[in-house]
C-alpha positions as a Markdown table, in Angstrom:
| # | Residue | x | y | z |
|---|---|---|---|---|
| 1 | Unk | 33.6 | -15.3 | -49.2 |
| 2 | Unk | 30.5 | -16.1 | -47.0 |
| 3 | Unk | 27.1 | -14.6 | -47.1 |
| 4 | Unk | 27.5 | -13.6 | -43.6 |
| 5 | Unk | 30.8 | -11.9 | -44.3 |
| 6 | Unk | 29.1 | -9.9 | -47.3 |
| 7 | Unk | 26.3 | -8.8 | -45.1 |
| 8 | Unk | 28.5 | -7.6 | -42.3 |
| 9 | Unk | 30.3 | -5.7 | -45.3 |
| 10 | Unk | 27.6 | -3.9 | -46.3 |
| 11 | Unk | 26.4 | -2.8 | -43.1 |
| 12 | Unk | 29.6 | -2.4 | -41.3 |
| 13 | Unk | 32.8 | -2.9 | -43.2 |
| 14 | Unk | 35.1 | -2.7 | -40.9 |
| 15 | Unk | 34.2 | -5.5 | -38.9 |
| 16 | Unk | 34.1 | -8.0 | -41.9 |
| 17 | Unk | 37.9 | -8.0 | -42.4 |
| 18 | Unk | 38.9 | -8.1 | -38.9 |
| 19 | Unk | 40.0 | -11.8 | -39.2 |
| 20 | Unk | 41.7 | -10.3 | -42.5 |
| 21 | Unk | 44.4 | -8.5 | -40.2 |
| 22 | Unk | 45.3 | -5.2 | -38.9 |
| 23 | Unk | 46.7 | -3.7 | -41.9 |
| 24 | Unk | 43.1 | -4.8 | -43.6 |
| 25 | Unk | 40.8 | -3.3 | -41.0 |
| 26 | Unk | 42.9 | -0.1 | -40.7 |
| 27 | Unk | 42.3 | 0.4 | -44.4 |
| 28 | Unk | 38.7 | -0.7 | -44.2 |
| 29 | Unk | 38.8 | 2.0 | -41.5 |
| 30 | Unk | 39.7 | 4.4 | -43.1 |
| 31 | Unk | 37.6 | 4.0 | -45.8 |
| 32 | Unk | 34.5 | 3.6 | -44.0 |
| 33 | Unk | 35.3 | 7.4 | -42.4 |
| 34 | Unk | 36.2 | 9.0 | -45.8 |
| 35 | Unk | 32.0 | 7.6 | -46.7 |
| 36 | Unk | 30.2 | 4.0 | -46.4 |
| 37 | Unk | 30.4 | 3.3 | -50.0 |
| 38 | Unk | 34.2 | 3.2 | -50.1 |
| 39 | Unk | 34.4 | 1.7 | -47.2 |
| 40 | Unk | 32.0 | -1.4 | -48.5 |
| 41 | Unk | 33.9 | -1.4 | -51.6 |
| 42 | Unk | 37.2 | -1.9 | -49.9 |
| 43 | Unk | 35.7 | -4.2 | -47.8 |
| 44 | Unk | 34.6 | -6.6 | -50.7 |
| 45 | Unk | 37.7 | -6.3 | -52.4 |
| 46 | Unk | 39.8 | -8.0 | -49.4 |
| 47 | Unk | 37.4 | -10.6 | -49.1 |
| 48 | Unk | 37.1 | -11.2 | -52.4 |
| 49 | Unk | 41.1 | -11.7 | -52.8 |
| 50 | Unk | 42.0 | -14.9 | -53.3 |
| 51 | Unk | 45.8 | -14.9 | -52.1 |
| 52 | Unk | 45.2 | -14.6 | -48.5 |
């Protein structure tokens, strides 16, 4: 997880798991409408996993 990645999570989640894929960024999405915490939250999870 980059320091640029976290940064763009913070200020616009979406757009830091876009390389993540579509099922990521549709979450992310999601997220971000339901409030911007949730949306940074989810957004530092899937980076943060390890498996992909």
């Amino acid at each position: 997880m980059s320091l640029l990645r976290v940064l763009l999570a913070i200020i616009f989640p979406p757009l830091s798991v876009l390389g993540k894929g579509c099922g990521s960024f549709v979450i992310v999405l999601l997220l971000t409408f339901c409030g911007w915490i949730p949306g940074v939250i989810g957004a530092l999870v899937i980076l943060n996993n390890t498996n992909n």
